[in-house]
N, C-alpha and C positions, 0 to 999 in steps of 0.2 A: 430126824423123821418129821415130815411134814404135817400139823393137824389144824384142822378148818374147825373154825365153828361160826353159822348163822348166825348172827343174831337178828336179822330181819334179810327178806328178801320177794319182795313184791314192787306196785307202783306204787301203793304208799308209802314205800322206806325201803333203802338197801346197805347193808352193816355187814363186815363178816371179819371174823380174826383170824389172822394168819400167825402160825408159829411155826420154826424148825428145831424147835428146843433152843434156839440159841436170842434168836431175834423176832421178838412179837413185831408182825404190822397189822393197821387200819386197811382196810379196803371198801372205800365208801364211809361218810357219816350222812348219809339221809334220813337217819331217826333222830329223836330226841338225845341232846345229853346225856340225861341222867341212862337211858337204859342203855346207850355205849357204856357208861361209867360201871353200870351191871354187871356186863358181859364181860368185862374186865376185871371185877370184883373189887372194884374201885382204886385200883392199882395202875393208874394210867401212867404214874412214872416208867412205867416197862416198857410202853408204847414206844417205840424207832421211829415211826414213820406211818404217813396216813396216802394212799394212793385214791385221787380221784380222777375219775374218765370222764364227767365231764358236769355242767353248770345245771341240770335241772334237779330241782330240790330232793325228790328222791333217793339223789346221790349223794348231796353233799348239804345238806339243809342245818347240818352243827360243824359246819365250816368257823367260824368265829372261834364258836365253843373250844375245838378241839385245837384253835392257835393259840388260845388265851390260856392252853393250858399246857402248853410249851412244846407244843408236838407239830413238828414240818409236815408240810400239804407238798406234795408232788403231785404236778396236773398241767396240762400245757398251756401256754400262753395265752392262747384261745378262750379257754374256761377262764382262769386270771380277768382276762380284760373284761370278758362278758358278765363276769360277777361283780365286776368294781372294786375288789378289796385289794388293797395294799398293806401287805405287812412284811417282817422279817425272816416270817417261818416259810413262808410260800416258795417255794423253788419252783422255778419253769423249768420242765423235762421238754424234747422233744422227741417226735418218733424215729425211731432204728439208732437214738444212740441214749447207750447204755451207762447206768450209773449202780451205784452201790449204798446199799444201808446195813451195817452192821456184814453178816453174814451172805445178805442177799445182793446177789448182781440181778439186775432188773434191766428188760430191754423194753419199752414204749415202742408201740406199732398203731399205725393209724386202723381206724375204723369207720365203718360205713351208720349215722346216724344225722338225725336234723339237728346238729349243733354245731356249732364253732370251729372247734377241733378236738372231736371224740376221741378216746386211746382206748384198746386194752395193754395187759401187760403178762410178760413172761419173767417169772420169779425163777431164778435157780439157787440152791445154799449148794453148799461147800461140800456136801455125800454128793453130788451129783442127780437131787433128785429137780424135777422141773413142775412149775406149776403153771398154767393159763388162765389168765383170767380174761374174761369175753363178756361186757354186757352192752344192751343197749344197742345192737348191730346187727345189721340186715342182710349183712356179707362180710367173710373175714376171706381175704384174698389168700393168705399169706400159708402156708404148710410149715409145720411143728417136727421136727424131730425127738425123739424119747423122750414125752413127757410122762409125767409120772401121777401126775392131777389134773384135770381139768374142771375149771369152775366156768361154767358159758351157760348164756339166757337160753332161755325154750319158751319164747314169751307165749308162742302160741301154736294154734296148726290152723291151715289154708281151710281143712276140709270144716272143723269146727264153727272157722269165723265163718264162712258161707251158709253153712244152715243157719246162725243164726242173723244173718242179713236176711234171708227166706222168711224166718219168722217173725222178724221186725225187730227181735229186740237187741240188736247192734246196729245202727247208723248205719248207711251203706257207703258214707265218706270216711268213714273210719278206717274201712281197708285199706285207701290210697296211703295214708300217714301209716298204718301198722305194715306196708311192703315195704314201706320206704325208710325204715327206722328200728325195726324188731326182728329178732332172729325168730324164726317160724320152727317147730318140729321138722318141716321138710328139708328146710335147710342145711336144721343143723346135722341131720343123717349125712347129706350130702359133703359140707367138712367133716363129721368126722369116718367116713370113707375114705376120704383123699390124703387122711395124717396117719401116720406111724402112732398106733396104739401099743405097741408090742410090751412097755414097760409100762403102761396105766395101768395102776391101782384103782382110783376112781375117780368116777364124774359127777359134780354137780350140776343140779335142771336149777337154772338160777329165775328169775324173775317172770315167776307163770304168771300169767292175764287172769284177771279176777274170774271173766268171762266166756276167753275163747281158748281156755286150757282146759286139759284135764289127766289130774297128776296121776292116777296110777296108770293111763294107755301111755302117758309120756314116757313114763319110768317102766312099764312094761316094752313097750316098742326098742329103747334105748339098749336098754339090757340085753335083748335079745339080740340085736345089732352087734353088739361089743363084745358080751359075754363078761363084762365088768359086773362091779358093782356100783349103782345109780343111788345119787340121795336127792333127794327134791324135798327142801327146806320149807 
């Protein structure tokens, strides 16, 4: 049985633990050390593996941290080179081919963001349940069959960021960079219209915009959509 927990999810930090009872992973270290060591209850031996999608601090900002403390970074070559770090725990993934940590087969798919070479990733364990994970992306091409979780960004909505460009208090260049790099409320209705929901359990609203979000219409709108249950961290 699959269970999520947050431990941060915004533009200042993205953290979250994955477990299937069998094999704990990292998804993201863009906070501090010490409060991943928290979230773990400072049992970081357990950790399998840490999945990062890509190079801006947000994501992966206890990158070091969490190799010096013996835990493998899965992330593609892209992020690797644009970080500059070399070490031994680092493994280069690429997209659509698929690898294994403990329990979990994991498949790497490209995404649509201003970096290098951005990923999400599709978790399945061993009962056959599926997980997604989507951040940081402005378009997910690709269609899911039976997933059973989804964790995907809702950084924002079109209709919100526009009033406030009207009212001054968003840049009005700030749009061109949030189409071209952030999964919008609009959008993500629109994937998840086009996927096979029928075995979702639930969906997480990942990494809302401090300013052009707002969580209970996201988490209202969604639910109603779906008919799931929605958490917005």
């Amino acid at each position: 049985m699959i269970e999520i927990t947050a431990l941060a999810s915004s533009s200042k930090g993205n953290c979250y633990r994955v477990t299937d009872g069998h094999t704990p992973l990292l998804l993201e270290c863009g906070i501090n050390y010490r409060e991943i060591q928290k979230g773990f209850d400072f049992n970081m031996s357990e950790v399998a593996g840490c999945l990062i999608t890509h190079e801006h601090g947000d994501h992966c900002k206890s990158i070091k941290e969490v190799l010096k403390a013996g835990i493998d970074i899965y992330t593609s070559s892209g992020t690797v080179d644009t970080l500059g770090i070399s070490h031994h725990r680092i493994k280069r993934v690429k997209a659509m081919e698929q690898f294994q940590i403990g329990t979990w087969s994991i498949l790497p798919f490209d995404v649509q963001h201003d970096v290098s070479e951005p990923l999400g990733f599709l978790l399945a364990n061993q009962e056959g349940e599926k997980l997604l994970f989507a951040t940081d992306t402005y378009y997910i091409k690709y269609k899911f069959q039976e997933l059973t979780h989804i964790l995907v960004e809702c950084n924002y909505s079109l209709e919100i960021l526009n009033q406030n460009i009207l009212d001054g208090s968003v840049p009005s260049v700030m749009k061109k960079r949030l189409l071209r790099s952030h999964f919008s409320l609009e959008n993500l209705k629109e994937f998840l219209k086009a996927n096979d929901l029928s075995k979702v359990q639930e969906i997480w609203l990942l990494h809302l915009s401090d300013s052009n979000s707002d969580e209970a219409l996201f988490k209202k709108e969604i639910m109603e959509l779906t008919g799931k249950m929605v958490y917005v961290p």
